[in-house]
Backbone bond lengths (Angstrom), bond angles and torsions (degrees), N, CA, C in turn:
res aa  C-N    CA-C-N  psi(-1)  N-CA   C-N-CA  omega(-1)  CA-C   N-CA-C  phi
1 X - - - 1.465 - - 1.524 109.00 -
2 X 1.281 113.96 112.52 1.197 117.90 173.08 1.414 122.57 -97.70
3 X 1.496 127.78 129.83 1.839 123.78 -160.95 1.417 105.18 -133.54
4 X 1.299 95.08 122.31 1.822 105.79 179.82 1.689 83.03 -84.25
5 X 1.442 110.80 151.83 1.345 124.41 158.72 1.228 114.54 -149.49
6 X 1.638 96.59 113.51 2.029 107.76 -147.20 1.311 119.07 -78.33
7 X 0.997 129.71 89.13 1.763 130.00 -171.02 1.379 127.35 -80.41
8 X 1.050 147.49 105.81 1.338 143.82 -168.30 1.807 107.21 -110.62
9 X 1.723 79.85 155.27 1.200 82.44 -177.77 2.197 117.63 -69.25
10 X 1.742 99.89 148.75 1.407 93.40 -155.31 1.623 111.44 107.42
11 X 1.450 128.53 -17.37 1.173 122.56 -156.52 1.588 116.59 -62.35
12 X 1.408 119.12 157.36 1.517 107.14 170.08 1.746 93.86 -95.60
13 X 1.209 110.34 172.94 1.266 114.40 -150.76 1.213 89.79 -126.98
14 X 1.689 139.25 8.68 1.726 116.08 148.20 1.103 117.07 -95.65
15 X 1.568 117.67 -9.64 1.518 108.30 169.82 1.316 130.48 -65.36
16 X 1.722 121.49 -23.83 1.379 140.37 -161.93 1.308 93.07 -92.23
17 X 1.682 117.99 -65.05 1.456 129.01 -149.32 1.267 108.04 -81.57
18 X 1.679 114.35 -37.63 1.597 102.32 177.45 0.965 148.05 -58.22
19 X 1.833 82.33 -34.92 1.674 124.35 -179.43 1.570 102.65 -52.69
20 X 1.394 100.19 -57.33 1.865 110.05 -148.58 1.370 90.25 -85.04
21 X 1.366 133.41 -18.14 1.334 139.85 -171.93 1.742 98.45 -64.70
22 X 1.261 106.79 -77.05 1.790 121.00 173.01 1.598 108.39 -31.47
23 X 1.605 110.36 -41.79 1.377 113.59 -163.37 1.085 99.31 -67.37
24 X 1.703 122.10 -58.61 1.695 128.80 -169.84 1.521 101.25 -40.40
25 X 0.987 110.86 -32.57 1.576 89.07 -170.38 1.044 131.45 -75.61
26 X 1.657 110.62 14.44 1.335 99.89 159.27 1.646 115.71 -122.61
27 X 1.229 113.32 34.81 1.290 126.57 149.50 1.574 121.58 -24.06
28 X 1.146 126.79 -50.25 1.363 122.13 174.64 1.346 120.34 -72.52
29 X 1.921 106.84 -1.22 1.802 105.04 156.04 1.056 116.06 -105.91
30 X 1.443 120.47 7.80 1.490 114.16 156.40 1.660 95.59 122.45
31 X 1.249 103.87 19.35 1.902 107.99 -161.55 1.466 91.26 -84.26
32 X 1.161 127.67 162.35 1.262 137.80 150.54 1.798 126.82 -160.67
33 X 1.900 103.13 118.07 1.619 90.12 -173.75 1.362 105.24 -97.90
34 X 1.279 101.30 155.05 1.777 104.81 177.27 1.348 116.85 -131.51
35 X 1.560 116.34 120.69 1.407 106.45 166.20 1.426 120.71 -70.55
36 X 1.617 95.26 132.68 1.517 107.45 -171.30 1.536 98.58 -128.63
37 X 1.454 98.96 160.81 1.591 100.98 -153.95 1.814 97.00 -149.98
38 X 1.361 118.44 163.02 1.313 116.04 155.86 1.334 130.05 -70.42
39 X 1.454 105.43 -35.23 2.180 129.61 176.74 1.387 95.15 -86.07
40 X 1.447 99.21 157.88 2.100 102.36 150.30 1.602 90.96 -65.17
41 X 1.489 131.11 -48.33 1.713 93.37 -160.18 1.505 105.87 -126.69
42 X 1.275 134.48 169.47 1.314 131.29 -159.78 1.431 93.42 -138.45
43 X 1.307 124.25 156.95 1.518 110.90 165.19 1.745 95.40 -129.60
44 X 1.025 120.55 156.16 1.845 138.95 172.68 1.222 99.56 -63.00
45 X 1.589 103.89 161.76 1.521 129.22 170.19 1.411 93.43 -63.31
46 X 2.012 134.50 -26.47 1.554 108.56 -169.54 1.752 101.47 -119.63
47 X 1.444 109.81 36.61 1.595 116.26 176.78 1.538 125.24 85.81
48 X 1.439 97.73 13.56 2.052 106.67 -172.29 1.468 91.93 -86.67
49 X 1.155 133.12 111.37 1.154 135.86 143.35 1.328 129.59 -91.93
50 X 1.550 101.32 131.55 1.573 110.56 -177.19 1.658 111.61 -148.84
51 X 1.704 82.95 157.47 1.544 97.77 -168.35 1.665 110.94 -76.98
52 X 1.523 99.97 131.01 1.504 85.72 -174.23 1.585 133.33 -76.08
53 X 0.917 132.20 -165.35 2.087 114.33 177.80 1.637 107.21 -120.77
54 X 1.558 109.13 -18.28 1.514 91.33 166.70 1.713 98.34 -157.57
55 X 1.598 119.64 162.73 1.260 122.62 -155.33 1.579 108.79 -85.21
56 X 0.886 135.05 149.21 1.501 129.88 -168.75 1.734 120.63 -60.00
57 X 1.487 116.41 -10.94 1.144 125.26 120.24 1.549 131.29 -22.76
58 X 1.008 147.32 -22.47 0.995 134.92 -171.51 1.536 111.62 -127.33
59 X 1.186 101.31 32.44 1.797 121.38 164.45 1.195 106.13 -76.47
60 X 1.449 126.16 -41.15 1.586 135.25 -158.33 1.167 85.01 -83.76
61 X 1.214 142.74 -36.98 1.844 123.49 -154.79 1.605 88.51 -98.52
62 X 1.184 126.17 -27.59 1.678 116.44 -147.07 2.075 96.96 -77.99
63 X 1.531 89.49 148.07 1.451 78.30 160.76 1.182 145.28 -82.19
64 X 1.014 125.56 0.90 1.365 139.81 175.78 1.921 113.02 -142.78
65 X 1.234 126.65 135.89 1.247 104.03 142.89 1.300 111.46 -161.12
66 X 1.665 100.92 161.82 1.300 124.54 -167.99 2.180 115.92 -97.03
67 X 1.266 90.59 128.18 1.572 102.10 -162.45 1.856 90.39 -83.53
68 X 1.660 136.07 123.46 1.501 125.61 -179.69 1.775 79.13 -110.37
69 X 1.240 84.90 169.09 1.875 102.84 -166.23 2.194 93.22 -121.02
70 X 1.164 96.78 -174.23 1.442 83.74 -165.00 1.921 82.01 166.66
71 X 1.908 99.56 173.82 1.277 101.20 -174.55 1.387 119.47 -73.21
72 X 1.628 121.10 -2.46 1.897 108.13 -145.00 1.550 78.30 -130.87
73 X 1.458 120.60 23.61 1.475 101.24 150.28 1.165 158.75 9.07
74 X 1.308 80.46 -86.78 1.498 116.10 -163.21 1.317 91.85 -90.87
75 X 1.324 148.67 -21.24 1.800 137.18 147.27 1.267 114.45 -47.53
76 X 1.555 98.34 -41.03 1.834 96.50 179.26 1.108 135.97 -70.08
77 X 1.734 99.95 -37.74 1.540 108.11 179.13 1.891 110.71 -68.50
78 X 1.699 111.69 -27.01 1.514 112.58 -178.49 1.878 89.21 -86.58
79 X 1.031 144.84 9.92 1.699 130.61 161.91 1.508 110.47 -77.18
80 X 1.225 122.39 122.71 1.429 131.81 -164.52 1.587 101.66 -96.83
81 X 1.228 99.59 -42.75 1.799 121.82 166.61 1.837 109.88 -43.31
82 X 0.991 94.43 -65.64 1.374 131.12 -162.20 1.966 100.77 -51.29
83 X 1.449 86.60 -61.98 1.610 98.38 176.33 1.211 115.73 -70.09
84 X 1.368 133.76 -18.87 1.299 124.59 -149.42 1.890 76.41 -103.16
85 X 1.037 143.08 25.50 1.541 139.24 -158.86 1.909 76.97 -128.32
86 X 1.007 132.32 -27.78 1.681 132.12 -162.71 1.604 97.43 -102.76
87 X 1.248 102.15 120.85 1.630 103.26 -167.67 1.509 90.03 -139.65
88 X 1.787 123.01 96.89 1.733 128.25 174.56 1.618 106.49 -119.20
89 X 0.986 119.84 139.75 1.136 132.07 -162.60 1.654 93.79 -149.51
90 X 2.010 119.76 87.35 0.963 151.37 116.35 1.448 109.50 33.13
91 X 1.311 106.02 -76.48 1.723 123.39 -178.63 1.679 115.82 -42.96
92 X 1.499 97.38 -48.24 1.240 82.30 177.94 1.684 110.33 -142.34
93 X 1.685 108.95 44.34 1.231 98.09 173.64 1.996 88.33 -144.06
94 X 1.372 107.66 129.53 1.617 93.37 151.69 1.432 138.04 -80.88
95 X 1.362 101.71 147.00 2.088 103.77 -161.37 1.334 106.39 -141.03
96 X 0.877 131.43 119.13 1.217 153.23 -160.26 2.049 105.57 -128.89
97 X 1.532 104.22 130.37 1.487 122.93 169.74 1.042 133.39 -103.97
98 X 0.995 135.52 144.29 1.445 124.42 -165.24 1.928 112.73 -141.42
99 X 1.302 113.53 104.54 1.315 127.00 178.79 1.450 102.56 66.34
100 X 1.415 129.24 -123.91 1.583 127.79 153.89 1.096 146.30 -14.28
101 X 1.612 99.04 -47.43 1.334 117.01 162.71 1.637 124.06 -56.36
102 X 1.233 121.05 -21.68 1.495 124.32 153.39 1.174 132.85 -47.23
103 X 1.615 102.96 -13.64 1.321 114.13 -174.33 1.834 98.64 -99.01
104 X 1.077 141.21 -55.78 0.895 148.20 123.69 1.936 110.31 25.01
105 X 1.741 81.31 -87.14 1.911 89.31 170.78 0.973 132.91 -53.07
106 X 1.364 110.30 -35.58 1.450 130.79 160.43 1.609 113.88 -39.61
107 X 1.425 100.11 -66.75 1.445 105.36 -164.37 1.227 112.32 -67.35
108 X 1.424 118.36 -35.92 1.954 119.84 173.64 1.543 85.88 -77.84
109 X 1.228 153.21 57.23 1.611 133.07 135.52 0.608 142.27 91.03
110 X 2.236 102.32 -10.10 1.584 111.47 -159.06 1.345 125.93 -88.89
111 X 1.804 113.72 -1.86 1.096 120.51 177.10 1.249 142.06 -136.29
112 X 1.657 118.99 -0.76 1.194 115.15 127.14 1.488 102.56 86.57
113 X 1.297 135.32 -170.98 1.231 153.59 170.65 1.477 107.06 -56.47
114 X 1.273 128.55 -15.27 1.594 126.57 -158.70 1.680 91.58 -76.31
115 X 1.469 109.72 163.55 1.577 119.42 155.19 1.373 121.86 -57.24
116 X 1.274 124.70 143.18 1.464 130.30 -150.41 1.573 106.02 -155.54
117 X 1.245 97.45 119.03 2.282 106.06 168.19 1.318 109.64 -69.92
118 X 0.840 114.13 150.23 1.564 122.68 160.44 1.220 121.70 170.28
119 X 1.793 141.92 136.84 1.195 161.76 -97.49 1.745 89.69 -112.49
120 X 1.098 100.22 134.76 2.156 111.20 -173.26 1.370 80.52 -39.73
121 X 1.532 138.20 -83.97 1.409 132.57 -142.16 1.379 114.17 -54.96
122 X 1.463 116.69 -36.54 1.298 116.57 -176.86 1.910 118.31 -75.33
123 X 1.456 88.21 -21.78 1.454 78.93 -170.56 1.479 137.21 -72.33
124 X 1.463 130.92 -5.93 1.368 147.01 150.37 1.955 101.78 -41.58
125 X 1.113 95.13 -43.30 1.486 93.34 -164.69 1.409 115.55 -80.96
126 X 1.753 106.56 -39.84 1.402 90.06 169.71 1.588 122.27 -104.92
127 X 1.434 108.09 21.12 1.796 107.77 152.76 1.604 105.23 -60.61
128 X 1.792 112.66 -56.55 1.135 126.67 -153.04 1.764 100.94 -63.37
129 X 1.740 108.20 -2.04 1.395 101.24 -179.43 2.029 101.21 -103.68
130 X 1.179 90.44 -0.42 1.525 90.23 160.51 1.920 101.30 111.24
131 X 1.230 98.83 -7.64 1.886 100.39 164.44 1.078 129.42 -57.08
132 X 1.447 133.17 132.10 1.203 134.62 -172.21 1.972 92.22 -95.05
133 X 1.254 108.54 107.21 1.410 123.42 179.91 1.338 119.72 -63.66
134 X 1.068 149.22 130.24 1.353 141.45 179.92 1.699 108.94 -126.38
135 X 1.823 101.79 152.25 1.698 92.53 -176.27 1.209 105.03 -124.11
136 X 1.982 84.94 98.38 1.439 105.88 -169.09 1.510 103.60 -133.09
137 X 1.600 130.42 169.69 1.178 132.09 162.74 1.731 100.55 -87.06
138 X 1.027 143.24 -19.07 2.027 128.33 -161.47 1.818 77.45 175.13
139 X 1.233 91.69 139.30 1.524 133.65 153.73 1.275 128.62 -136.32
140 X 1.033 139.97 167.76 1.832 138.88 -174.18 1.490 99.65 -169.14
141 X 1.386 99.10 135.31 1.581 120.87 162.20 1.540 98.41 -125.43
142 X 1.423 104.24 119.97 1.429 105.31 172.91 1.459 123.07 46.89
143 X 1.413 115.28 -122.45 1.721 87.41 172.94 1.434 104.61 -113.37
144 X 1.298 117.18 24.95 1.771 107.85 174.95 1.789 98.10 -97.92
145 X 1.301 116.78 125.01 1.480 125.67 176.24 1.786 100.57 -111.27
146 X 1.345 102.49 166.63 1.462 118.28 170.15 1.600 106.49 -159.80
147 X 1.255 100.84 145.74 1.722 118.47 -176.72 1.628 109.62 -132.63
148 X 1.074 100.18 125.86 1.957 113.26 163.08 1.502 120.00 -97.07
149 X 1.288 121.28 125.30 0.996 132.38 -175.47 1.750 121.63 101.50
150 X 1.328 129.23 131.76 1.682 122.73 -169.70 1.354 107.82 -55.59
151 X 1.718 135.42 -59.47 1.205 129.44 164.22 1.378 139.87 -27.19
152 X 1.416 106.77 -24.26 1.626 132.40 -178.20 1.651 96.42 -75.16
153 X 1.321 143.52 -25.58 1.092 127.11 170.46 1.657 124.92 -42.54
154 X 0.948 96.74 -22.92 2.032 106.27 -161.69 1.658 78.26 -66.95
155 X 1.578 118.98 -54.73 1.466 130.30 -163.59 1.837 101.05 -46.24
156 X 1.108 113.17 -48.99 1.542 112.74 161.62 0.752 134.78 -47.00
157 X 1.329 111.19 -52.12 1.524 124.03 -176.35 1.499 110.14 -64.24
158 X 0.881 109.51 -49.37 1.718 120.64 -173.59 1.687 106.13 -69.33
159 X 1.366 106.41 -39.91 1.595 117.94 -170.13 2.067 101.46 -60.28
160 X 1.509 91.90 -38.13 1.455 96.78 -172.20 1.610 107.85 -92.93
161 X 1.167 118.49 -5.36 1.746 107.92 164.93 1.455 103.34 -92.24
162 X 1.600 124.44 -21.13 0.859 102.30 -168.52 1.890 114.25 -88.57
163 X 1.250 99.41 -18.83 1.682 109.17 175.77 2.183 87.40 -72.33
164 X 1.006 108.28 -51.72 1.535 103.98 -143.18 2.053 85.11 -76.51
165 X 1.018 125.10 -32.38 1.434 114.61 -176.01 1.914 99.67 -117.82
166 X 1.455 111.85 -107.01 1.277 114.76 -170.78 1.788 96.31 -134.58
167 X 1.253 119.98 -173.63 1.335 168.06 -178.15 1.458 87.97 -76.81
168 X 1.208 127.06 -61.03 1.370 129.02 -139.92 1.816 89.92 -98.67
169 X 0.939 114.46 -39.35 1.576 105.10 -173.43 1.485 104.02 -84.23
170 X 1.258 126.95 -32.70 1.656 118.10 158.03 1.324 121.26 -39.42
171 X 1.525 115.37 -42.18 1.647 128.01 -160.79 1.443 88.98 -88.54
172 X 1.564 133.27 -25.01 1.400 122.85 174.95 1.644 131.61 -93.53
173 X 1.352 100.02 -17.36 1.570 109.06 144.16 1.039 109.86 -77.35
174 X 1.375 167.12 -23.69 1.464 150.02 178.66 1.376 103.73 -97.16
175 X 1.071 120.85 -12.07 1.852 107.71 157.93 1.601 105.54 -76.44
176 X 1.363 120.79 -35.42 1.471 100.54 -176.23 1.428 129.08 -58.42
177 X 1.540 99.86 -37.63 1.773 103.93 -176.40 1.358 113.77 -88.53
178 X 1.633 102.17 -5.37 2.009 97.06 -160.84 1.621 94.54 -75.88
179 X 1.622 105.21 153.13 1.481 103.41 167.11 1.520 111.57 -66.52
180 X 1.480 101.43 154.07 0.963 121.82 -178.49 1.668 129.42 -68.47
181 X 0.920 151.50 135.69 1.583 164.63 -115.13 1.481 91.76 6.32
182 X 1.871 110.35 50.15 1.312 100.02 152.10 1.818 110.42 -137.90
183 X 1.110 102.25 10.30 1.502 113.92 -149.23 1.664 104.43 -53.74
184 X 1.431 112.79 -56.17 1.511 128.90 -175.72 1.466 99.78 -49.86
185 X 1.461 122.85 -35.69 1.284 105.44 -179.30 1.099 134.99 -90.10
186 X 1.504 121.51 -23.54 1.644 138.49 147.58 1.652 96.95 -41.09
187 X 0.975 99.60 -76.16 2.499 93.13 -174.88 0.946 72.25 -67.27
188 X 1.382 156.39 153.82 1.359 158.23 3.73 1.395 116.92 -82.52
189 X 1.243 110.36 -35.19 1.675 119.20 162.65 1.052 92.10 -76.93
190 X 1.062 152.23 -109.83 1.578 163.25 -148.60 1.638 100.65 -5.03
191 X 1.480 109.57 -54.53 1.205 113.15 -158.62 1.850 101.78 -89.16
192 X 1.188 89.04 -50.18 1.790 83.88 170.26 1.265 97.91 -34.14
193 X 1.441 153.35 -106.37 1.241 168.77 -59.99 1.968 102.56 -130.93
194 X 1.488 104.27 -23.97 1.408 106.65 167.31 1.763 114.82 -125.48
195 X 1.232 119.83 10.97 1.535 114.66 172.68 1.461 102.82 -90.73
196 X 1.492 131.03 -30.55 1.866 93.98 -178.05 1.230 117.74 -81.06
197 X 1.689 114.45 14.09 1.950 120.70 178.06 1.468 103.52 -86.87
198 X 1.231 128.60 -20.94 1.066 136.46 -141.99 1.802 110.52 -100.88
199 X 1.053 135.25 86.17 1.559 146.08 175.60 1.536 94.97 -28.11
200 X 1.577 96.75 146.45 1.497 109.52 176.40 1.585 121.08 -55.30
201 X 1.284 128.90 -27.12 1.344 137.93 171.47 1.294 112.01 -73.29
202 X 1.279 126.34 -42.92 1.603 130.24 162.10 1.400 113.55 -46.52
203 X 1.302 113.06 -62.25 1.615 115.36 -167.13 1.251 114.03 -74.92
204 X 1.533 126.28 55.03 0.929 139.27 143.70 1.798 130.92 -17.77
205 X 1.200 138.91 113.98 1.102 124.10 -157.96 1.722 111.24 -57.32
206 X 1.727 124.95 143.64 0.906 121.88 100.63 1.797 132.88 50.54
């Protein structure tokens, strides 16, 4: 499984890192996330600049990818240029948004009238793009997901190993990062919050 995770410049830096952080861990099945970007380098909403690993091009080939939200948004979502460079196709890739980045999904098409996450600040903006907002941490239609709030990434992360692998390898990346004498309760939320998205063939046991 290969995962673009789209970073723009402006980015906040738990949507990218947490995300792709949870994802790496399943590197030893062959997973790999990559920050991908429009520039070689992007810098954060708090000045971290980094080089990206593949060109924003490579959303269309990747199997999965994850939309991170950040301050310059709302430049991105009005770049016509910009978007027409983001080519996801639903059918056969899972994509997942994250806070801002709904706005984003929004604007390439991907979400439509359905219920939609997204972060208190952002959400004026992407009602006003015609989303029906919901006050939720993770929702999923099929394989397009969305999350409100920066912490809600793990909910991605996990949501998309667990569609793209099992149940059981989600619950084993979120024991690695959860704090400690807290682990059972991070996967226990985790999974609450992404098992009723999840088709009976997905939710693989546990």
């Amino acid at each position: 499984m290969q995962i673009a995770v789209l970073t723009f410049d402006g980015y906040n830096e738990l949507d990218s890192f947490v995300a792709a952080a949870i994802l790496n861990r399943m590197k030893p099945k062959g997973w790999a996330a990559h920050i991908t970007s429009p520039t070689p380098e992007v810098t954060s909403m708090n000045g971290v600049t980094v080089c990206r690993q593949k060109p924003i091009e490579f959303a269309s080939v990747a199997d999965a990818v994850l939309i991170g939200s950040g301050l310059k948004t709302r430049d991105i979502a009005a770049d016509a240029d910009l978007l027409d460079r983001i080519k996801l196709d639903p059918s056969r890739q899972l994509i997942g948004a994250q806070c801002s980045g709904t706005l984003i999904l929004a604007k390439l098409g991907l979400v439509g009238e359905l219920p939609a996450c997204t972060d208190l600040t952002t959400k004026p903006w992407v009602v006003e793009a015609g989303v029906n907002v919901i006050d939720a941490p993770f929702v999923a239609h099929g394989n397009v997901a969305t999350a409100g709030g920066c912490l809600a990434s793990q909910y991605l992360a996990m949501w998309m190993i667990a569609r793209g692998a099992s149940v059981e390898d989600a619950a084993e990346a979120m024991n690695y990062v959860a704090p400690v004498g807290e682990k059972e309760l991070y996967i226990d939320r985790a999974l609450a919050a992404i098992t009723p998205f999840l088709a009976a063939e997905d939710a693989r046991a546990a």
